[in-house]
Each structure stands twice: as C-alpha cells, then as structure tokens.
C-alpha positions in Angstrom: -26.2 -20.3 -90.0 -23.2 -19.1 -92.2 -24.3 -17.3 -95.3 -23.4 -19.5 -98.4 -21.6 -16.8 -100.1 -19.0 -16.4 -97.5 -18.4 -19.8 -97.1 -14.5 -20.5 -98.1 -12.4 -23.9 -99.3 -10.9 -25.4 -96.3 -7.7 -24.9 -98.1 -7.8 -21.6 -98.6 -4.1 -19.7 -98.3 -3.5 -16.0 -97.4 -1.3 -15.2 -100.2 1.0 -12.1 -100.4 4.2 -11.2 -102.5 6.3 -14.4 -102.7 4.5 -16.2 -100.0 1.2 -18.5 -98.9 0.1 -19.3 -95.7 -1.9 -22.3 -94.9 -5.3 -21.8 -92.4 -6.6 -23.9 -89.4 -10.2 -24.9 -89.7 -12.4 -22.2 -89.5 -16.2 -22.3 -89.2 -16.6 -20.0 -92.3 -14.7 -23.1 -94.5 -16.6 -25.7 -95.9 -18.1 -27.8 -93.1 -16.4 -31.3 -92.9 -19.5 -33.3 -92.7 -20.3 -31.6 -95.9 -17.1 -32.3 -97.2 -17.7 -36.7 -96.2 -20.7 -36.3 -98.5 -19.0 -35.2 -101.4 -17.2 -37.8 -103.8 -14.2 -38.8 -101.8 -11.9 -37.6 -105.0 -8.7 -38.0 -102.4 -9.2 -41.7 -102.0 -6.8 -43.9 -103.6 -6.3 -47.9 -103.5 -4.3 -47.2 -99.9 -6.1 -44.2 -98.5 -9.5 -42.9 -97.3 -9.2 -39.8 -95.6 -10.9 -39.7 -92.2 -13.7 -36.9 -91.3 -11.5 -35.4 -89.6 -7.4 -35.1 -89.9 -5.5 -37.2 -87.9 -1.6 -37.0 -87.3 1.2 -39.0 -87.1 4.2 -37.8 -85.3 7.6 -40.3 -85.3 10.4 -39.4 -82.7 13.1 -41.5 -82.0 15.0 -42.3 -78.6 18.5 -42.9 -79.6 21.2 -44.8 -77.5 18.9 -46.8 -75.7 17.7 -46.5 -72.1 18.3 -47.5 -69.0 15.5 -50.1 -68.7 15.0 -50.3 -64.4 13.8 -46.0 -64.4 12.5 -46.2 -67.7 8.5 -47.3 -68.1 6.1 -48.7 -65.3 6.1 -51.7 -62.8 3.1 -53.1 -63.8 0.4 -53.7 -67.0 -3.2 -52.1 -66.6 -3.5 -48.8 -65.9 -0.6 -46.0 -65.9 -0.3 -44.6 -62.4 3.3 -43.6 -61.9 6.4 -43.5 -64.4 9.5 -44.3 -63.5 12.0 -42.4 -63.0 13.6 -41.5 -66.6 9.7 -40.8 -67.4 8.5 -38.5 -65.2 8.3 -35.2 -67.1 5.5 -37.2 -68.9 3.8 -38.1 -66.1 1.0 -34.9 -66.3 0.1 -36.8 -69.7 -0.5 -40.2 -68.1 -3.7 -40.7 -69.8 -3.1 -39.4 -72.9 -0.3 -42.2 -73.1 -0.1 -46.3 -74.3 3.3 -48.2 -72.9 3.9 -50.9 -74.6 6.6 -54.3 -72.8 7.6 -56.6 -74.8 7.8 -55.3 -78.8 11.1 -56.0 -80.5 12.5 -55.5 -84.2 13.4 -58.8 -85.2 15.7 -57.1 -88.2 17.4 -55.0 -86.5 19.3 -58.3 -84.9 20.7 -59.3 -88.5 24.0 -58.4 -87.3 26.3 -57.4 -84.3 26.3 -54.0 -84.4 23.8 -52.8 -81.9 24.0 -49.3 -83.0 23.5 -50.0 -86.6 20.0 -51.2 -85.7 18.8 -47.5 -85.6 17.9 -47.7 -89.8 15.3 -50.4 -89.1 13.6 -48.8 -86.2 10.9 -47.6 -88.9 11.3 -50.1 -91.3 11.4 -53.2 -89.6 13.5 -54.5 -92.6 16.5 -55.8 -93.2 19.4 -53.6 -94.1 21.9 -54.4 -96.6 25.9 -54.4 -95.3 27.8 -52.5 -97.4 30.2 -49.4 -97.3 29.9 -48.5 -100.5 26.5 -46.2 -102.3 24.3 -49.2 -103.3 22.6 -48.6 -99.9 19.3 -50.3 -99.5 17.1 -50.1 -96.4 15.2 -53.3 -97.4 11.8 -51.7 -97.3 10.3 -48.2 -97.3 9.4 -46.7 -93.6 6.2 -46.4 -91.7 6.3 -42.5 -92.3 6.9 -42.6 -95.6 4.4 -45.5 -96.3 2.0 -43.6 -94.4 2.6 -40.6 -96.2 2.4 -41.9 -100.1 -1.2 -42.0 -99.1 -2.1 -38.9 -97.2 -0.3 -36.9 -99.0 -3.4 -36.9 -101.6 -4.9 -34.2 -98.9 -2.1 -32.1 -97.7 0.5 -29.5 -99.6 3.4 -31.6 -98.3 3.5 -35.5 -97.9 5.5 -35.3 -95.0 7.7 -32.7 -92.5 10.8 -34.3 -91.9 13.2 -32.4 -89.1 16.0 -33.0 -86.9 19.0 -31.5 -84.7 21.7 -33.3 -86.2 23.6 -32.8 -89.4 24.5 -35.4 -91.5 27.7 -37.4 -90.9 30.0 -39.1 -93.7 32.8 -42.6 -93.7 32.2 -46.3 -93.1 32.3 -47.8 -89.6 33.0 -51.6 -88.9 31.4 -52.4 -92.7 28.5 -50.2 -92.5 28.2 -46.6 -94.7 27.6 -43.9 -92.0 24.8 -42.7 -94.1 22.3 -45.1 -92.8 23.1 -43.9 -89.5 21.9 -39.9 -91.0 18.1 -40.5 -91.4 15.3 -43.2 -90.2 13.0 -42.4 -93.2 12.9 -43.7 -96.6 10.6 -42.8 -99.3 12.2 -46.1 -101.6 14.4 -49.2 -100.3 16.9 -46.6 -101.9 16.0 -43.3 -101.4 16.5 -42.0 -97.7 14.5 -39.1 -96.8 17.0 -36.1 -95.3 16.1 -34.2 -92.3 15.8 -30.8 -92.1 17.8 -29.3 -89.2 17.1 -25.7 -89.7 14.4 -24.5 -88.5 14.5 -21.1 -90.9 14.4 -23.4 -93.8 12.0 -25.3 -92.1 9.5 -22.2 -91.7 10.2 -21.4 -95.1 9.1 -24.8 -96.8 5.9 -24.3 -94.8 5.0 -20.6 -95.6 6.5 -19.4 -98.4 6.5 -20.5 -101.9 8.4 -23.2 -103.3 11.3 -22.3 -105.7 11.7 -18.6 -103.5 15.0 -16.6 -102.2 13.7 -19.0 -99.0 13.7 -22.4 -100.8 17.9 -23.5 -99.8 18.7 -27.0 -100.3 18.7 -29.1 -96.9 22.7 -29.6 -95.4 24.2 -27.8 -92.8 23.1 -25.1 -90.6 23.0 -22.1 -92.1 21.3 -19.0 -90.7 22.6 -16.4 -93.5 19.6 -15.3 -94.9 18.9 -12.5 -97.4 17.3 -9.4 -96.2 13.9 -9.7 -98.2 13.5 -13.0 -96.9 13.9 -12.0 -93.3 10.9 -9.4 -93.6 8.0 -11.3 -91.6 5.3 -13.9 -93.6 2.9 -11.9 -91.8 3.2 -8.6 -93.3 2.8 -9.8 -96.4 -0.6 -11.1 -96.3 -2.2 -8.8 -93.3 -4.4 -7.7 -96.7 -5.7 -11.1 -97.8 -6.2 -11.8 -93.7 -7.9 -8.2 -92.8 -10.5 -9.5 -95.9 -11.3 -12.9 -94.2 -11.7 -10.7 -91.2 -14.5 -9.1 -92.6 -16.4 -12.1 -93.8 -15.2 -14.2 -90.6 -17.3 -14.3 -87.4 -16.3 -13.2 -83.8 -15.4 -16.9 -83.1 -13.4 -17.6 -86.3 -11.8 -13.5 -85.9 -10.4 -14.8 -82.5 -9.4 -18.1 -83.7 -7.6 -16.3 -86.7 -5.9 -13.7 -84.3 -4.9 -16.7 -82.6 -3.4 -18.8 -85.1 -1.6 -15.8 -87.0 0.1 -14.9 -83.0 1.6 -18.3 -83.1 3.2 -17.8 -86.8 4.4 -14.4 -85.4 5.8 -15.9 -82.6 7.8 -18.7 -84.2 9.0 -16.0 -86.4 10.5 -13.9 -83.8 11.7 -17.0 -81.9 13.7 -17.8 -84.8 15.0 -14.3 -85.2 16.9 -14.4 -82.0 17.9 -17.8 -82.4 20.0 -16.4 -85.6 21.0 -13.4 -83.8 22.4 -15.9 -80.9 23.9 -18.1 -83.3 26.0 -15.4 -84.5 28.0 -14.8 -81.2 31.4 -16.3 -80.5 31.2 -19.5 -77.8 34.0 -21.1 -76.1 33.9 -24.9 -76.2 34.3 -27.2 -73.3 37.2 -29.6 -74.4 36.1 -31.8 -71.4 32.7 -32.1 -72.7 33.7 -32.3 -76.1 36.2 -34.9 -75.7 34.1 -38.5 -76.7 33.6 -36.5 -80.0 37.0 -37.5 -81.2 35.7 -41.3 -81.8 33.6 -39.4 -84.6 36.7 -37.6 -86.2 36.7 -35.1 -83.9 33.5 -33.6 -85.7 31.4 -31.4 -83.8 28.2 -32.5 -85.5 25.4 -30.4 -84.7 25.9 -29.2 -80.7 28.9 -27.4 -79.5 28.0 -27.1 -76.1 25.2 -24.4 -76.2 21.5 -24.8 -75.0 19.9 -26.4 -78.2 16.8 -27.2 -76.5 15.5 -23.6 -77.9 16.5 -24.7 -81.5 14.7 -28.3 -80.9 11.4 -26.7 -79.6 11.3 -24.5 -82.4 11.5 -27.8 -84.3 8.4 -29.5 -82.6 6.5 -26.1 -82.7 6.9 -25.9 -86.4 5.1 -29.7 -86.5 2.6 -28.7 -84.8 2.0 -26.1 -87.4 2.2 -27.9 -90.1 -0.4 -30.0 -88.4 -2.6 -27.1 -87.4 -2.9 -25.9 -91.0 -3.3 -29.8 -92.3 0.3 -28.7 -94.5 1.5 -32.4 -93.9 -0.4 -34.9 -91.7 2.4 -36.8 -91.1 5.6 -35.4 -89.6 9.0 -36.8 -87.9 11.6 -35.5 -85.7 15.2 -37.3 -84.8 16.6 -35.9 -81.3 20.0 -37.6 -82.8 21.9 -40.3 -84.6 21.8 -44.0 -83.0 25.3 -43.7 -82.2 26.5 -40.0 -81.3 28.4 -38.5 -79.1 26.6 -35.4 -78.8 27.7 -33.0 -76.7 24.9 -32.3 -73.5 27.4 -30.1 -71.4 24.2 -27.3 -71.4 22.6 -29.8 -69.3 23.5 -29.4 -65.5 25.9 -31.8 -64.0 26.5 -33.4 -67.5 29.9 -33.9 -68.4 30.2 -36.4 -70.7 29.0 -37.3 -74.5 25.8 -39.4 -75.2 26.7 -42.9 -76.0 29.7 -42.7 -74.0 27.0 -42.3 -70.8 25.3 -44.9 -72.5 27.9 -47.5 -71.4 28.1 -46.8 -68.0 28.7 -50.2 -66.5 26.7 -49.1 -63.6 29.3 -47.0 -63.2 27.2 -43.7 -60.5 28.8 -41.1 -62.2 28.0 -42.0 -65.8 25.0 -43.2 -64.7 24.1 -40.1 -63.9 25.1 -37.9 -66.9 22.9 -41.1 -69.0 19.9 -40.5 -66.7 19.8 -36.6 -67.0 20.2 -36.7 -70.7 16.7 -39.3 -70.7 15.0 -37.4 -68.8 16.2 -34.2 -71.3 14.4 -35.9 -73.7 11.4 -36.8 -71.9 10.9 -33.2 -71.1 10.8 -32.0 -75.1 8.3 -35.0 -75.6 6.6 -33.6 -72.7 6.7 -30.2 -74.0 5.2 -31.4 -77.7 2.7 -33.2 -76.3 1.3 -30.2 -74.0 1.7 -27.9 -77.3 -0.8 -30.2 -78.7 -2.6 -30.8 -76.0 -3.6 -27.2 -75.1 -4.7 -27.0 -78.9 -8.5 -27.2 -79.4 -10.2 -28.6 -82.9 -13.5 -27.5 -84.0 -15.3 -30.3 -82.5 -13.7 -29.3 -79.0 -11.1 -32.1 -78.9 -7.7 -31.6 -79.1 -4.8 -32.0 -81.6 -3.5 -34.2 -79.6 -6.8 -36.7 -79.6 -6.4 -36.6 -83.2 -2.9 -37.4 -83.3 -0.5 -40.3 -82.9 2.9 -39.9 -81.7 5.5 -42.3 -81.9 8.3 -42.1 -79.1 11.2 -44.7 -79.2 14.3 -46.3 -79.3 16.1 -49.4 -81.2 17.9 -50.7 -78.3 16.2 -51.6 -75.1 19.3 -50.8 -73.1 22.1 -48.2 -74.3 24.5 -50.3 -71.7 24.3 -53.7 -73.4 22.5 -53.5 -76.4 19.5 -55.5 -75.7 17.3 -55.0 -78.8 14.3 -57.2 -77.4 11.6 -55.3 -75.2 12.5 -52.1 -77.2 11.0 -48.6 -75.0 8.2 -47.7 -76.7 5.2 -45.7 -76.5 2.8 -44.0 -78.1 0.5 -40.8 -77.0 -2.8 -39.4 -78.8 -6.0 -40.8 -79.4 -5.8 -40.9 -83.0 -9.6 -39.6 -83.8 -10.7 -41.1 -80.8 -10.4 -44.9 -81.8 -7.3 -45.8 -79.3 -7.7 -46.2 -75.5 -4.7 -44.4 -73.4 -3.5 -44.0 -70.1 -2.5 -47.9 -70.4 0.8 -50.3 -70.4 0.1 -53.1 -72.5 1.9 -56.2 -71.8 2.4 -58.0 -75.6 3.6 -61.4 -76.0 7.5 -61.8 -76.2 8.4 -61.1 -79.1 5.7 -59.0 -81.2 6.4 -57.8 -84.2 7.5 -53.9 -83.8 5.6 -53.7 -86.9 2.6 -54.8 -85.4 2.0 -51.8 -83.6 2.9 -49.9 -87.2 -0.5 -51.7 -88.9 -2.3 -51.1 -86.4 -1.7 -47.2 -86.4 -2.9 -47.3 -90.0 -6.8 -47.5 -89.5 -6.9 -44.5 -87.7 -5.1 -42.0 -90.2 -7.1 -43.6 -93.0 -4.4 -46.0 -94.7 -5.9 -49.4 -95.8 -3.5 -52.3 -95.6 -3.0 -56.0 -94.4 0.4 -55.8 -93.5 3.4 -53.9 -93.0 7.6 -54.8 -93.3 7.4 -58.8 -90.9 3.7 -58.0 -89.5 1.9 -60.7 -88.3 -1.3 -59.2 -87.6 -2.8 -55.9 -85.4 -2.6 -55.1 -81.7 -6.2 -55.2 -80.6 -5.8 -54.3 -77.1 -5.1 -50.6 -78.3 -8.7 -50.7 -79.0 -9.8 -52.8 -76.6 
C-alpha cells in the first residue's frame, strides 16, 4: 500500500529554470481506477476519456505503391507480407490490412497527386490557386484531437521531414500539398520538421529562448538553450526519488535515460548538419520539375533525423503530452532526393512512374520498403514499451499507415494501402486482412477508430457507418 501522503497528481512536471518535464505513469500518482471514480470533469459533448490513455498515431505513404509486393494474397489471418512489407513482418499480429477502402473525394478531379489533402479528410477540396483555400472539412487528427485535448498539455504533435513548398501547379495552390491536417476547413495545421524545436515544445516552457516559430530547418540555437532539460530539474527528480519506490525509481531512471538520449541524439545531428556535403547532381536532378528546390533532403542519410521524429512521439505519448500525434514521411508529389539509400538513383515520384520499367522499379521498391522499415522501427519503439497494467504502448495505441493513391504508376485511387497497427485499449483484433466491400468509405474506418480513444460521434466527413469486423 502507498502511503497517502506521498501520493502525487498524475500530471505532475519536474520543473527547473525555464523548463517542465511531463512524467510516465508512476505507481506513486494517483491510481487510475481512482481517478474513473472521480467526476469525469474532462468529459465534454464529444469526449469521455478512457481508463486508460489511448493513442492515435497518423503517417502517411505518399506516391502510392506498387500494389502486386505491397499487402497479402489472401483475407483471414496475416501470415506473410509481401514483398514491399516485409520489415513489418515481426509485427504481423500487432497489424489490421485492410483491401478495398477508397476516398471517394479525393476523385473530384484529375490530378491524382492533388488527392493527398483529403487523405484525412475525406472531403472535398476547393480548386483554387489563390489564399481562399478550403479543405472542405476538418481532419480525423484534428477532430480527434478538439476532444482529447481536454486531458493532455498539447492537443496534438504534429511533425514531418519536409519543408513547406510555395506556387500553383495545374490550378491547385501548392500549399495544400504542405500539410494533411486541418484544425478548420481553413486553417491547415503546419508540421514541425525540426526535431530541436520539436523537443523544445515538449519540455520546455512555452514563450522560452526555445519557443522559434515552425519554417525551415534551423539548428542555430542559443547556448543557454543547448544546456540539457535534464540538469535542470535533477533537484525536483532526486525529491520524487525519495518518496518513489524501488519500482517507480527504476521506472523514473528509465524514462529520464530516454529524454537524455534524444537529447544527445539531437546534439550530433546539429553538429553533423553543420559540415559541408557535396550533392549528387544525378540524384538531384527530378528536383528541377519543383524549381530546382532542394526541399528538405540533399542527399544525406535522413533516416537519423526521421527516427528522432518518431522517438519524440512516442514521448509525447509516454508522458500523455498529446494523445494524438502525426508524422508526414513527405509531400504527395515530391521528388525527394533517396540517393542515401543503396542502389537508388533517382527521385521519388519519378520512380513512381516506372512503367514497369526494372530499373526504376527498383529504385520505387527500395524507397517502400525505406519506409516500411521507420514504421517498423516506431512500432517496435512502442512495442518494447510497457504500461502499468503490463501491456504495451503499442496495445494502447492506434497507428494509421497510408497512402492516397493505390498505385504511384497509374494513379489508381480505389483500393487505397492501408493499415493500421495497435490494439487501441485492447478493443480491436490484429494480426488480420480484412476484405471490405468495394468501395467503403475511407472514413469508415476513421469512425470506427473513435470509440476506442473515447470520442463520441455518429459520423465522420462521407461515413456511412463503422467497420465491425475490426472488433469482430
């Protein structure tokens, strides 16, 4: 039995000069079934939250796939992936695949690649070139996270690797191609593509030398702000040492190691970024169909930078910061450059459009499967992650993996590659591919995520009802 006096809010900080950093359950905090019998004051119209938190996490797969490697051959059980799939294949059970799903708005006009600003919506987009954008509806994220964000410090953690891109192409404003969240019809939600900023929206406070408007990649930080988030509340933490027990010690030590690290991975990642690099001109060369913008990749190794990325979600989930986080790997139609990836020599949607063609075939099917290993590597972050009840972050989470076109070749946008890996709280059934009717409702699978994080609401963007089999 804890003695009452010791016993500590479950959203207690360890505060220090300038900073405050969020805590993972502890059993010295307020026990959660204690906390379901107390008046529910975080309820709202939309929202009751659940006894225990449970995540959403959206990712997106952009320029398609290549449909005959990507998924499995048959419904029922998930034995083996196919090809483009197989770094996943370890988390075969902790995974729904879904045939059949498509985003009937996202075929309101011809350009394929301007169907990526619906993929969370599942509303129509309005044409225009001009700045009276308007997304047609707010996203599942952002929906989701009006409600939860009555529980957590931030309503959601929005990251990415690309930075924004400006000008029209073929009638369309290229800002709708810079974020899949919106907050409003109006209002898209940017994406934070530095991880230093990134860390310091999550651990220090607001309005600090730390708190840099979101845009480009910038790594020059003062000197104060470089000093570790760690040293400055060792105090406050050696105090909850001494009223902790030898679990909740270890489980501290634990947590405050993986804030450490993440510091210090982002230390060297600014000390990299500040050498000279040559740049490949044959790898760079599809970039000139964007006005020979770099973007965000020059060449270099970013999966460092992305994983930093995905292991700053996960903090934010450990600490319940947000409970609903998202992470673009890119823009719907980019030519990033993936000359770090062996035997790559050409840009992303160029590879895309391979026409069968071996060669770029090849440089398409080793940039998938780069992205299937960073899912991979989120989900076993998560996975090896233990909650108080002895599941795992990842059976209390939901994450969202795919793309607005079924195939980056030609476009399809029916049978869009889809899955979905967690548990969330234990109410879904993995380690399954459901075959849907032709033709569900993408949004479909969005209402029936909501039960399980605690958001009450009969329907979503074109929903025509919930996916029972999840359950089932």
């Amino acid at each position: 039995m804890k003695n009452s006096s010791w016993i500590i809010p479950r959203r207690t900080f360890l505060r220090g000069l300038g900073v405050a950093v969020a805590l993972p359950m502890l059993d010295i905090m307020t026990p959660l079934a204690a906390q379901a019998n107390e008046p529910n004051t975080a309820a709202s119209a939309g929202f009751t939250s659940p006894k225990k938190p449970v995540r959403l996490m959206m990712m997106n797969l952009p320029c398609g796939t290549y449909r005959k490697e990507w998924g499995v051959d048959q419904p029922g059980p998930i034995n083996k992936f196919k090809p483009m799939l197989e770094p996943l294949q370890a988390f075969a059970s902790d995974i729904t695949l879904f045939s059949n799903l498509w985003n009937k708005a996202a075929t309101a006009d011809s350009i394929a690649h301007y169907a990526n600003e619906q993929l969370w919506t599942s509303t129509v987009v309005k044409k225009t070139t001009g700045a009276d954008l308007n997304a047609g509806g707010v996203s599942v994220d952002q929906f989701i996270a009006r409600q939860t964000a009555s529980v957590t410090r931030f309503p959601s953690i929005n990251l990415g690797m690309m930075a924004p891109v400006s000008g029209t192409d073929s009638g369309w404003s290229r800002v709708y191609n810079n974020q899949l969240s919106w907050s409003t019809p109006t209002t898209p939600v940017p994406n934070e593509i530095d991880p230093k900023r990134a860390f310091g929206r999550l651990f220090r406070y607001a309005g600090g030398k730390d708190a840099v408007a979101s845009g480009g990649i910038d790594m020059g930080i003062p000197e104060e702000a470089r000093k570790s988030v760690l040293d400055k509340v060792m105090a406050d933490a050696n105090t909850l040492r001494t009223k902790a027990s030898v679990a909740d010690q270890r489980k501290l030590d634990e947590y405050l190691t993986a804030v450490r690290d993440v510091e210090q991975q982002i230390e060297r990642e600014i000390a990299a970024n500040t050498k000279e690099r040559p740049l490949d001109p044959a790898a760079t060369r599809a970039v000139g169909e964007l006005g020979g913008t770099l973007l965000a990749f020059d060449g270099r190794d970013h999966t460092k930078r992305l994983r930093l990325m995905l292991d700053l979600a996960v903090l934010a989930f450990w600490t319940d910061s947000t409970r609903v986080a998202t992470f673009m790997f890119g823009h719907e139609r980019n030519d990033l450059n993936y000359s770090f990836i062996d035997g790559v020599k050409s840009g992303h949607h160029e590879s895309s459009h391979h026409g069968e063609s071996a060669e770029k075939l090849d440089y398409f099917r080793r940039i998938n499967l780069w992205h299937a290993e960073q899912v991979a590597y989120l989900l076993e972050r998560m996975k090896n992650l233990n909650e108080p009840d002895g599941t795992s972050m990842l059976d209390n989470s939901l994450v969202f993996w795919g793309g607005a076109l079924n195939d980056g070749n030609n476009h399809g946008r029916e049978n869009l590659p889809i899955l979905l890996a967690g548990k969330g709280g234990g109410g879904i059934k993995p380690g399954r591919h459901l075959e849907l009717p032709k033709k569900t409702p993408l949004a479909n699978l969005y209402l029936s995520l909501f039960p399980h994080l605690g958001v009450k609401a009969d329907s979503f963007a074109d929903s025509t009802g919930i996916i029972d089999q999840l359950t089932a």
